[in-house]
N, C-alpha and C positions, 0 to 999 in steps of 0.2 A: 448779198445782204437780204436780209427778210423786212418786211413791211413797218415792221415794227422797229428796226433800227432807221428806218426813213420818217422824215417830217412831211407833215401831210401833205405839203403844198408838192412834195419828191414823189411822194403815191400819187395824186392827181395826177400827176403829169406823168406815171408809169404809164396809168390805166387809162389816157388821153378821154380824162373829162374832167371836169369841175365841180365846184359849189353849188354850183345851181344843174348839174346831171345831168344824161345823156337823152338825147328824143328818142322818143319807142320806136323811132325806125332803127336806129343805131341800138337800140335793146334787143327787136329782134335779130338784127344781124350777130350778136352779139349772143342769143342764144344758139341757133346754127351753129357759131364756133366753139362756146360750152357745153352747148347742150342744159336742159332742163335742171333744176337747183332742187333736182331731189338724188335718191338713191335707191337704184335698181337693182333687187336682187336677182344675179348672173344664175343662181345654182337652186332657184325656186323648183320644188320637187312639183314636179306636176304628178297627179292620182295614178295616171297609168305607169309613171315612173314606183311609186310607191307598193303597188302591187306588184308590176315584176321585180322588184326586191325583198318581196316574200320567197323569191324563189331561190335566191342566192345563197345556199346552203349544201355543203358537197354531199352531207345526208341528204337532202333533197332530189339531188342529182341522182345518188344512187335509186332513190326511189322511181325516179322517170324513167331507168335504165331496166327496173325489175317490171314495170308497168308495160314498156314496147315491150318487149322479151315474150312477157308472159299473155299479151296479145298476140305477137306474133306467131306463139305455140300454141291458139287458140285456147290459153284457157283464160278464157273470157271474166271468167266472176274475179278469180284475183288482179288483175289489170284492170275492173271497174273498181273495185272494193280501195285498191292502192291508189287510183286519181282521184276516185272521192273524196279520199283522204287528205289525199294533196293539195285540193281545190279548195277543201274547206279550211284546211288550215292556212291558206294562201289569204282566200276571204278575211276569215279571225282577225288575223293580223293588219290586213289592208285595213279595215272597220277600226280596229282602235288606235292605229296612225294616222288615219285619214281624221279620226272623230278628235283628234288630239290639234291637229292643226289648226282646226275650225275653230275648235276652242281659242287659241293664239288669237286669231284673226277676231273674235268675240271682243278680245281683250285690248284691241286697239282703238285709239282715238278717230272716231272717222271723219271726223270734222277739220276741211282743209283750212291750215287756217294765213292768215291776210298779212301781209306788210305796210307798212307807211315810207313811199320811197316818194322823192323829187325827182323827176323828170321835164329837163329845158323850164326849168323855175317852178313847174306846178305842184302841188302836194295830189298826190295818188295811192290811193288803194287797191293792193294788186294781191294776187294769189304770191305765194312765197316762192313757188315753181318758177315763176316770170324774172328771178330776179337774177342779174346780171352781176359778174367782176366790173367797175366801175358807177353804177349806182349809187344814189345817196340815200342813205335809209336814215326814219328818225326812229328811236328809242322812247320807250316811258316805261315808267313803274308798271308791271306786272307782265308785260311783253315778252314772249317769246323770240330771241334769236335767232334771225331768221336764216343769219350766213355769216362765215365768218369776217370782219369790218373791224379796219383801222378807225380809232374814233379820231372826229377831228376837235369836238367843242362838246362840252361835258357839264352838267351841273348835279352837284354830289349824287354820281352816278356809284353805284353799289349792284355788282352784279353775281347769283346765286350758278357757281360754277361747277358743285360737287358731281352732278352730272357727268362731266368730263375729265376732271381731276381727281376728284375723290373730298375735296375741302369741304367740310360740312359749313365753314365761317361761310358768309356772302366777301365776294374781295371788293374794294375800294377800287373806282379804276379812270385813268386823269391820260391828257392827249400828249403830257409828255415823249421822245422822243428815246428808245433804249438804247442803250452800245450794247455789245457783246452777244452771246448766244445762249437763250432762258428756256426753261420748260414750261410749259401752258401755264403754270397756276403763277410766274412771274411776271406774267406779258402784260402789264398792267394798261397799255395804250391800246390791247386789242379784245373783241369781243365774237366767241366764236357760238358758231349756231347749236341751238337745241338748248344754250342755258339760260337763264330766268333773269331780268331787272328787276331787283328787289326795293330799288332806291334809286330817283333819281331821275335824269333824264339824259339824253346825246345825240348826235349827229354824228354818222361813222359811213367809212366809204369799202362799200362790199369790195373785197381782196378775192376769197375765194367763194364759190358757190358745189352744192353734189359731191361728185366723189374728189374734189379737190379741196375741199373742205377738210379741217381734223377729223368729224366725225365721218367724212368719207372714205378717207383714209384709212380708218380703224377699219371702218366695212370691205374695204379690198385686203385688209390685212385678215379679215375673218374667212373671207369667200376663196382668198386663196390658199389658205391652209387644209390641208387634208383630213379629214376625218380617221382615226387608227379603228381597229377592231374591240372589241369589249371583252375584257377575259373569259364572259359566256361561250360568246359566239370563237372565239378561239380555241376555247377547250371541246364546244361542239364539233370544231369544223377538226381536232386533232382526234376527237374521237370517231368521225365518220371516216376519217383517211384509216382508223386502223383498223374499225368492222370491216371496210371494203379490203382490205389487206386478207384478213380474215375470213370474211366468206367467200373471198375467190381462191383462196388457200382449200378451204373445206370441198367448194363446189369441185375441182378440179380433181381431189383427190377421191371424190365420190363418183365422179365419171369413169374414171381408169380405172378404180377397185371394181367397178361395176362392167365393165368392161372384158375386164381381167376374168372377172368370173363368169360372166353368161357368153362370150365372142363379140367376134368383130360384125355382125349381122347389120342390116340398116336395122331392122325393127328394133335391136337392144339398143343401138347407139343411138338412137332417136328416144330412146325410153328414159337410158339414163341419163340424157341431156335434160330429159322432161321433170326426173326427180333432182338431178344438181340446182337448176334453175327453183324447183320448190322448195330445195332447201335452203339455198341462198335466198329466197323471199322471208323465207322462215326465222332466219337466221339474223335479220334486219328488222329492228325495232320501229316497223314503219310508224307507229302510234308516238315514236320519242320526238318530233317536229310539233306535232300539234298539241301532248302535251302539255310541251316547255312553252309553244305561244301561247295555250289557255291558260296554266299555271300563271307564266309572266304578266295578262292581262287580268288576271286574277288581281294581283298584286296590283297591276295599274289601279284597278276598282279602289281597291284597298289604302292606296293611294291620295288615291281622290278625297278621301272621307278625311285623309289625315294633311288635308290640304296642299297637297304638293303633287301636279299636273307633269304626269309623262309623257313624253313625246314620243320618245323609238322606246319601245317595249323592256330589249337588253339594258336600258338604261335603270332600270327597279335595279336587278340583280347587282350590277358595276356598282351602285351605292352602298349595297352590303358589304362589297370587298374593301371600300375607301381606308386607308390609315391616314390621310391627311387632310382637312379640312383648310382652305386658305376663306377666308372670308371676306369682304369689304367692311369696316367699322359702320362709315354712316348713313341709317337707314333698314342696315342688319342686324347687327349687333346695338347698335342704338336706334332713338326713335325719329332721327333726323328733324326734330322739333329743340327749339332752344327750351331752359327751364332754367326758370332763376331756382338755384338750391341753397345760396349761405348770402344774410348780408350782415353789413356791420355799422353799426348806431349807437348812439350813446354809449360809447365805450363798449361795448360787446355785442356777438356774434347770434343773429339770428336763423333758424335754420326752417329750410321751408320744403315739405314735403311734396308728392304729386307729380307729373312726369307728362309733358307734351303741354297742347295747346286748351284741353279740359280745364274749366275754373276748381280744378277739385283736389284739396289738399290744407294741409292748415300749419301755422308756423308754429314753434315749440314755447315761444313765446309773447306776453298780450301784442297784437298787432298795431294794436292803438299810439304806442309809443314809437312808431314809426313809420304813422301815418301820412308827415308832411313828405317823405321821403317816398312812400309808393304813390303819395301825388304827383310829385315830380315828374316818378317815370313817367307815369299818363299823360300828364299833361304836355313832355317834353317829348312828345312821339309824332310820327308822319303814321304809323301801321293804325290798322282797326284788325278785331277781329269778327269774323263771319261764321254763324253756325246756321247749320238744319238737320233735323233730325240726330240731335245730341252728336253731330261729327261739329269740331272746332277745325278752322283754318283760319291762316294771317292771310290780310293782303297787305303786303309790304315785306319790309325786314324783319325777318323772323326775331333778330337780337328784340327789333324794338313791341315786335308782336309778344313775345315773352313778361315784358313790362307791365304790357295790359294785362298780362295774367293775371302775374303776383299781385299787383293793385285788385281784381274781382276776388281772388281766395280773399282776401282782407274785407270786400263789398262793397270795393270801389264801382261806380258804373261809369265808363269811359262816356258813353253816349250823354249822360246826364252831367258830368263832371265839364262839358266841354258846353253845353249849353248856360250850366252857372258862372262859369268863368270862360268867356270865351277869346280863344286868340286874336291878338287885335297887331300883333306886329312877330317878326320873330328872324333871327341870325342864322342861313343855314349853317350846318356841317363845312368845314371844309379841309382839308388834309393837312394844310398848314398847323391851323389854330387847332384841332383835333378835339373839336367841342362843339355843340350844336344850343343855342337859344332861342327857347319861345317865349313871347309875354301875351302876358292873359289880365286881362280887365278881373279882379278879385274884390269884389265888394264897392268898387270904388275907386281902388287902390292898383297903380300898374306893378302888377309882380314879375321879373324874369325867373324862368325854372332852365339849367342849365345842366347839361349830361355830358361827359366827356372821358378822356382816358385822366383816371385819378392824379398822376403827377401833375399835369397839364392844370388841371382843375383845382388843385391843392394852392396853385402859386396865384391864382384869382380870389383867394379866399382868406380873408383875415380875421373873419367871426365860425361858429360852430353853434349847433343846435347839438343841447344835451338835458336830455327828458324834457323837454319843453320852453328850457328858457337859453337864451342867445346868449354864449360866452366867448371871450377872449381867444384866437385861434393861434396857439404859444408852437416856437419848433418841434418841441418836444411830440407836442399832439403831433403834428404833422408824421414826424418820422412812425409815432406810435401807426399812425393812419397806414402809411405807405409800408409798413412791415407786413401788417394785416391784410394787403395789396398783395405782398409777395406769397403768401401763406396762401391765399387761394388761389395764386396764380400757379403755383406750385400740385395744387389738385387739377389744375388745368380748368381750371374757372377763365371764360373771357372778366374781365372785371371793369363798370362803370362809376364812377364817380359823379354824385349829384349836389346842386347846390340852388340857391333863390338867392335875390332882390327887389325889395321894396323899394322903389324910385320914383321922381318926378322928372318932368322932360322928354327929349327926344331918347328914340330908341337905336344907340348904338353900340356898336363891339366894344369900343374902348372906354366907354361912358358904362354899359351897362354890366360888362364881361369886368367888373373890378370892385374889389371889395364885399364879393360874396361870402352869405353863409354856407359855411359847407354842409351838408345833413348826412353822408353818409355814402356806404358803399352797395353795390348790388353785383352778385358773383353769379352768373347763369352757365349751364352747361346741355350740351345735347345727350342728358342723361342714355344709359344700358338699358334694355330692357330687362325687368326684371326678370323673366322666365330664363333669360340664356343663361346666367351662373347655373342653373340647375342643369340646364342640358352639355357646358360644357364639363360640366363634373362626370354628367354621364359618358360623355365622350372621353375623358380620361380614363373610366373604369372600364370603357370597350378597348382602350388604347391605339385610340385616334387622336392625332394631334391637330390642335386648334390653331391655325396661324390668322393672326390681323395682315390685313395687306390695307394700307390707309394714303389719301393722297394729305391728311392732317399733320398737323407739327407732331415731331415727338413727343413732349410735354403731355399734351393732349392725349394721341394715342397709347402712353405708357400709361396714362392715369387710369383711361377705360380699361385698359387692357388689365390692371391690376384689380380693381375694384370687381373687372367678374370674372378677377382666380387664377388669370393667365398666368403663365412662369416661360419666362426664357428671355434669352438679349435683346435685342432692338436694332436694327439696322435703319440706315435713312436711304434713301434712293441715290444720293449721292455716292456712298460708302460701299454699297453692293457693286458699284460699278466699277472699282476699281481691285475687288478680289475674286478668287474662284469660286463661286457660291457653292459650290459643291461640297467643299472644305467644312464648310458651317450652318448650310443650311437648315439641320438636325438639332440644331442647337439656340436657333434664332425663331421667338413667336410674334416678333411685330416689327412689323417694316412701315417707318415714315416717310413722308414725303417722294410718293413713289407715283412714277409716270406709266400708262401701260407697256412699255415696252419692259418695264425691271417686271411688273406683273406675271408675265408670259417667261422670262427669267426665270422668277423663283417657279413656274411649276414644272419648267426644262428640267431645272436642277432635284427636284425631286423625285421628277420621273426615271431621269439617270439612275438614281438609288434606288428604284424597284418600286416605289410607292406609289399608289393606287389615288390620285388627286380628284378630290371634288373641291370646284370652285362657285364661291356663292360671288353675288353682285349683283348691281341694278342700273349701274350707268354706263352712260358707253364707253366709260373709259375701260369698263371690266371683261368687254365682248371680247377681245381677242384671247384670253387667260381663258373666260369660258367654253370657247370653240377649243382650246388647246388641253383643257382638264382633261379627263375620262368622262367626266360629268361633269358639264355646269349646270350651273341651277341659278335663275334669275330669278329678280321677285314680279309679284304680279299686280300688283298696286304701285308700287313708285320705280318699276323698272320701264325703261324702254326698250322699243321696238326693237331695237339693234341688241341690246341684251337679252332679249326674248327668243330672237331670233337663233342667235349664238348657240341656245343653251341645249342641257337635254332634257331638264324637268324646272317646270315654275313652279315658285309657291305660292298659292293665291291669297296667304294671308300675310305673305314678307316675313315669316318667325322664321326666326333661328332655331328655335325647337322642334319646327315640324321637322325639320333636317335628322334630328336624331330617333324620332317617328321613322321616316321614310329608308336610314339606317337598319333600327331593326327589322323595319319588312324588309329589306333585300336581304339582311343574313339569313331569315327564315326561309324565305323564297328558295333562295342559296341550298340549305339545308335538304330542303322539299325536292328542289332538284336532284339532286344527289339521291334521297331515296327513290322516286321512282325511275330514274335512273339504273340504280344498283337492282329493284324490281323487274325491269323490262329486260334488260340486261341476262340476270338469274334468269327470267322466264323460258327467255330465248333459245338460251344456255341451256336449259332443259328440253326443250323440241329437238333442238340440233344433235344433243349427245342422243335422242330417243332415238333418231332416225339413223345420225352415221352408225352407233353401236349397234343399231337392229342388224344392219346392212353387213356388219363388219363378221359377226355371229353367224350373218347365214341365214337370219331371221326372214321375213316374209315383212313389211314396212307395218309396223303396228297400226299405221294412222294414214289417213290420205291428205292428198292435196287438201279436199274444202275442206275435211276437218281442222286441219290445221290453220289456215286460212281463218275459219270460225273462232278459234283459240285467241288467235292474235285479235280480231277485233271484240272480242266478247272481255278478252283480259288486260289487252294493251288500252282500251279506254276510259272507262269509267273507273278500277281500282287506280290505275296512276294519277287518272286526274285526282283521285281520292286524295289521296296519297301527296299532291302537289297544294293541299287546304290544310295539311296538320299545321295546329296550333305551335306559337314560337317555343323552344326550350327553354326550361328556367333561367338558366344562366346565359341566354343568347348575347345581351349584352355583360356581359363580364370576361366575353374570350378577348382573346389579343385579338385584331385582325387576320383572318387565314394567309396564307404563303400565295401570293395570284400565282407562283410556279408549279402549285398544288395543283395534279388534274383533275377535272371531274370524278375519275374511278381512279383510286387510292388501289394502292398495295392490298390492304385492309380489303376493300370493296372486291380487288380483282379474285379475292381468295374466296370469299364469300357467295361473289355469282356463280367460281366453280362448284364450290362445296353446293350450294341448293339446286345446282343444273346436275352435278353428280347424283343428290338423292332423288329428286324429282324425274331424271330419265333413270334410275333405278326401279323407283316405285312404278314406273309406267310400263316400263319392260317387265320387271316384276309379275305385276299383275292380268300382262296381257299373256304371258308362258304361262302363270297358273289358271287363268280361264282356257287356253287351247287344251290343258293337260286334262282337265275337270270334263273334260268334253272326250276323251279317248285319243287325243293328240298324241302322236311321239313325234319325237327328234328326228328331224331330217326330213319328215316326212312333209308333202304338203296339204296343210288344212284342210276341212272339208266348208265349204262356202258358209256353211249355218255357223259353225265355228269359229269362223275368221269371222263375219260379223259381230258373232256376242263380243269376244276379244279384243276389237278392233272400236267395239261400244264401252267397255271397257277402262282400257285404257286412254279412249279419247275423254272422259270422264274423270280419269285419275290425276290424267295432266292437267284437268282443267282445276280441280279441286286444289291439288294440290300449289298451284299458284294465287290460288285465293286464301291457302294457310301462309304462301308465299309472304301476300300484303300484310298480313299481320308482323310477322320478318322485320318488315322495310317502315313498320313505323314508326320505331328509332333503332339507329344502328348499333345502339352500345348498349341501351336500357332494355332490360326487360319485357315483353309484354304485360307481366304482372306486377308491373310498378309503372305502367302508364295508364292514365285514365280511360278508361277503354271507351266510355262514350264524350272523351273530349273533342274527338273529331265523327260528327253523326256521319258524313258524307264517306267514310270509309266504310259502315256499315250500311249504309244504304247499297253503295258500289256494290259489295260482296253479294249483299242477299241478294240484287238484281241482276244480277250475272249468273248465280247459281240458280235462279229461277228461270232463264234465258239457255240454260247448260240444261239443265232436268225435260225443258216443251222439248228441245229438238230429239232427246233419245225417250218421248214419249209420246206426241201429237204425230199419229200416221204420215199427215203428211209430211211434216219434217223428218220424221225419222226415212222415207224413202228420198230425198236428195240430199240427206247428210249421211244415206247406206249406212243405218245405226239401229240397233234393236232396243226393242222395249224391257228396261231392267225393270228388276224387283227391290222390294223393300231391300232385303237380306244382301241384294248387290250393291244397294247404296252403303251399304251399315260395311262392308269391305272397303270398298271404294273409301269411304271415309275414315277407316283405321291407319288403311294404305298413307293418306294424301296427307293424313297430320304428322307423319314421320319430318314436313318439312318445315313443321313449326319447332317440335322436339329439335332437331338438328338445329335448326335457329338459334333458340336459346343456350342451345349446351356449348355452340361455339362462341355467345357473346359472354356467358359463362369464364369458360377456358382463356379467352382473351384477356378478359377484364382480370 
């Protein structure tokens, strides 16, 4: 049996104490056995954990492996040049992980905060950490939570649970005793920690405290699920398995050709060892690690601005791939503030504009004629509302905080309305009567103002107020009344019924609760925000599906879900659990009445189907769904810790819109990827075909170690990262979402790296046969030193040139360069001219020219050089040409 199917006096006596609570010596004993009444997180990443997970990348490995090697072989500069690289890109990424955390931890409430428990009779204030299973804790309006507690004695207690369930209502909740087995949002005799008293007051006896609590539980259900891989880092780690496949394919077969042709001698087998290994260095995009982490923190930056805080880096990219969006309704999608929007008085419907707890809006018709009626709400309210600095907030019941609104848009002043007529008696609430009365001193005159569920309210009422004078309240009205009841119950309006009397005498229920006038109805809802119809339209035009996941009634959920555009069936929590969601989950956009375990459910069942999940939410009912998406995304204003925790990106403004902001930077990103990808790639592709073809020919190596070496960091840095900043495609959001079985280098891509590695180690070899030839060279024969220098200057110029027409290539793969803006991304033309200025000192500035063993060219060999190196822009174009 659970606590809640027990009568209090059956809990006391589980948890061997009483009414008047346990001594703090039995408290502390009693901690020892539970342990502390908070939650520990088991899988906290410590900093040194975070930087060696920079290194977890089998590219990476590979590069450690070329870095000992090429130590080992004494050639010292490329085994510095490759740890630098590694180090710094290690840094990068530690730096905007570590700075991403902080951030988190910025965003948390640091303020411990206090209980009211009875201990051996006394009233105490205690840290919430201190509190024990068997304690008696008191409750009031506006409290926190503290654990979760069977109540035992209650006065119209009203407690804000959306937090845990997802119910945006505040629930009513009485020490009655349950039968059977309920989900959290049914448990009406128990009160579980972290959600809000909006109303009310209790006396409840701590059950559970920490990770045996609901929300503790959610956190072991978060801590022990495993993290999966990101289709980035999968397509990385399937493209580094097949370089290394590939340049030990190449290296091997450069060693035994080389072999094959000069003998078995130690000097050749120590030589060609020395050139396999360079070209296996060569041959490995060491610059593709650090580009994708600057590129991806790029994007983090970018990010930021559009208000949505990443946490692991790969997590930008994973948002571009997403096809399913699952959402929480209240607080995402809506603004988690009640709003009156439609009432009905004097025979018809008034409708009232403005959204949340701001006095700012105005009704469509004169407000005056429905004045007595937003007096009522005011005056028939326990909420006030509290502003600074133009932010509005309730303290109390948000239903009744909403009241005070709609009375200020009209220029009602609560503060002043209650000082002219002030409360001198009043009936609470209570679950039975399902109506609340205050009276108020009125001129002289004892007035009751009365609020209630409208049936309820209708059968106390035999007069009606219409345009201002007091008439007969006939059946007919009534049912008129109670249809108009259903019609905005129907848009999923909660709906209150209001009414007054003028009396003399004492003040009671069944004296004063009789023979009222009715004035009217007031229909409030936790309005949409307005900007999401627009984002999720765009989300339909990228064809990403919008799913509501809601702990709300259906009624409810279908309405919002309709009003901003949603299309698809509806499932309740109930009803999912008894079919194979797999069946229908394609076909269903809003799920009611749903506990976190169907949550984690529907994104099981999507992932089955291939689909790419991001999940948004804010409470902790949502953390476990979050840790389970590809991406969660929590909010950062009314998310907790636990949700924050979960996630992989926060929004720091809570919109649903920044979502589809943060959407199209990760397809762009995506995109970015991909070209300098297919760039580094190409580049490579071209070194490798220079050297094996040189070797294959009989040639003399056109280009040395450092040269090469210099290539790769002069080329592999600055143009990719170029190249990782281009501006999004016009239609970025108008494609379907990509295939996640899509690798990084496409069919398309793998043809393309050959084709510019064929003409670029063409043009290199090319050029450096016609400089030996120019010089008195023949065939066979071997160079003379001055000649293999020029040639060797050359051609290391040619390759470098000609990767720089390369970028131009790779800055889109389909479109033209003469139909792309050419200065819409400045930082590709910066990259190029600073590299070719970088390329020009070392085969010009004496010194460099003697340790990059490179000669000083002429005007007339650059103006070759560069007729040469554009063959790989030409060849570019004619094959995006031919394709298209």
């Amino acid at each position: 049996m659970h606590y809640y199917n027990k009568t209090p006096e059956e809990v006391l006596k589980d948890l061997r104490t009483s009414k008047q609570g346990i001594t703090n010596e039995e408290a502390e004993n009693r901690v020892k056995l539970y342990g502390y009444n908070e939650i520990v997180d088991d899988k906290k990443i410590s900093p040194l954990k975070i930087f060696i997970y920079q290194f977890n990348s089998p590219l990476i490995w590979i590069l450690i492996v070329a870095m000992i090697i090429s130590l080992l072989l004494n050639e010292y500069t490329d085994g510095i040049v490759i740890g630098i690289i590694l180090v710094l890109n290690a840094l990068f990424g530690f730096f905007q992980e570590f700075k991403a955390e902080k951030a988190i931890d910025a965003l948390r409430k640091m303020s411990a905060l206090k209980a009211k428990v009875i201990r051996h009779g006394n009233l105490l204030e205690i840290d919430t950490k201190f509190l024990v299973p068997g304690d008696i804790i008191l409750l009031e309006t506006g409290d926190k939570v503290p654990a979760d507690s069977r109540i035992f004695s209650q006065s119209n207690l009203e407690i804000q649970e959306s937090v845990l369930t997802g119910e945006s209502m505040p629930v009513s909740k009485n020490e009655k005793t349950i039968n059977g087995e309920l989900g959290l949002g049914d448990r009406l005799n128990m009160v579980y920690s972290t959600t809000i008293v909006t109303k009310g007051r209790c006396k409840a006896i701590v059950t559970h405290t920490g990770r045996d609590s609901e929300v503790g539980k959610i956190a072991k259900m978060i801590q022990s699920s495993e993290e999966g891989m990101t289709p980035l880092q999968i397509k990385l780690r399937d493209l580094a398995k097949w370089l290394g496949i590939i340049v030990l394919f190449i290296a091997v077969v450069v060693f035994i050709t080389g072999i094959l042709r000069s003998g078995m001698d130690e000097h050749t087998v120590l030589e060609m060892f020395i050139v396999a290994v360079a070209l296996a260095v060569a041959a490995i995009p060491e610059g593709l690690p650090a580009v994708v982490t600057v590129s991806l923190g790029l994007g983090v930056k970018k990010m930021v601005q559009k208000n949505a805080l990443v946490r692991k880096l790969a997590s930008v990219e994973t948002l571009g791939a997403c096809s399913v969006i699952c959402t929480d309704k209240t607080g995402t999608l809506t603004h988690n503030e009640m709003t009156v929007k439609a009432i009905f008085a004097n025979n018809e419907i008034t409708l009232v504009d403005g959204a949340g707890y701001k006095p700012q809006g105005n009704f469509n018709k004169d407000s005056k004629k429905i004045h007595k009626l937003l007096i009522a709400g005011v005056l028939c309210n326990d909420s006030k509302i509290v502003h600074n600095n133009e932010e509005y907030e309730v303290v109390g019941d948000p239903t009744e905080g909403c009241l005070i609104v709609s009375g200020m848009k009209a220029g009602i002043n609560q503060v002043e309305l209650f000082n002219h007529y002030p409360r001198i008696d009043e009936i609470p609430f209570s679950s039975e009567r399902k109506m609340m009365t205050t009276i108020h001193n009125v001129d002289g005159i004892k007035t009751a103002y009365s609020k209630g569920a409208p049936d309820i309210l209708l059968e106390k009422c035999d007069k009606i107020l219409m345009n201002g004078a007091v008439r007969r309240l006939t059946k007919d009205m009534k049912e008129h009344i109670l249809n108009h009841n259903e019609e905005f119950a129907s848009k999923a309006l909660r709906i209150l019924g209001f009414a007054y009397k003028e009396f003399k005498g004492k003040s009671n229920s069944s004296s004063v609760e009789d023979k009222m006038t009715f004035l009217g109805l007031q229909g409030m809802i936790d309005p949409p925000r307005e900007e999401v119809k627009d984002a999720i339209l765009r989300c339909k035009k990228a064809g990403i599906k919008v799913v509501m996941i809601t702990g709300d009634h259906k009624t409810t959920a279908v309405a919002i879900a309709r009003e901003l555009g949603m299309e698809g069936n509806v499932l309740t929590g109930k009803e999912l659990e008894n079919i194979d969601l797999k069946d229908v989950v394609e076909s269903v956009s809003i799920y009611a009445r749903v506990d976190p375990k169907h949550k984690s459910k529907i994104v099981d069942a999507f992932q089955s189907l291939g689909h790419i999940i991001a999940m948004t939410g804010d409470g902790v009912n949502d953390a476990p769904a979050l840790k389970e998406a590809d991406i969660g995304i929590s909010m950062g204003i009314t998310g907790t810790d636990v949700a924050k925790e979960a996630s992989d990106m926060i929004l720091t403004d809570d919109n649903f819109t920044s979502i589809v902001g943060a959407v199209e930077g990760g397809r762009t990103i995506f995109d970015n990827i991909k070209k300098f990808v297919s760039y580094l790639l190409s580049a490579n592709a071209g070194e490798v075909l220079t050297i094996f073809s040189a070797m294959l020919i009989g040639l003399k190596l056109p280009l040395l170690a450092i040269q090469i070496l210099w290539i790769n960091l002069v080329t592999d840095g600055l143009p990719a990262l170029a190249l990782g900043m281009e501006p999004s495609e016009k239609n970025i959001m108008e494609r379907l979402p990509r295939n996640t079985k899509e690798k990084i280098v496409s069919e398309y891509e793998i043809k393309f790296i050959l084709l510019m590695g064929f003409v670029i180690a063409s043009s290199t070899i090319g050029i450096f046969v016609f400089s030996l030839y120019s010089l008195g060279w023949k065939w066979g024969l071997s160079p003379a030193p001055e000649a293999y220098l020029y040639a060797t200057s050359m051609a290391f110029c040619t390759l470098m040139l000609s990767q720089m027409f390369n970028v131009l290539n790779n800055r889109s793969q389909k479109t033209s360069i003469t139909k792309i803006n050419f200065f819409s991304n400045k930082f590709v033309i910066i990259a190029i001219i600073s590299s070719i200025i970088l390329q020009v000192a070392v085969v010009s500035i004496p010194f460099l020219t003697h340790i990059f063993k490179t000669a000083i060219l002429s005007i007339k060999d650059w103006g070759i050089i560069f007729l040469v190196s554009s063959l790989t822009l030409i060849a570019g174009e004619i094959y995006k040409k031919v394709r298209k």
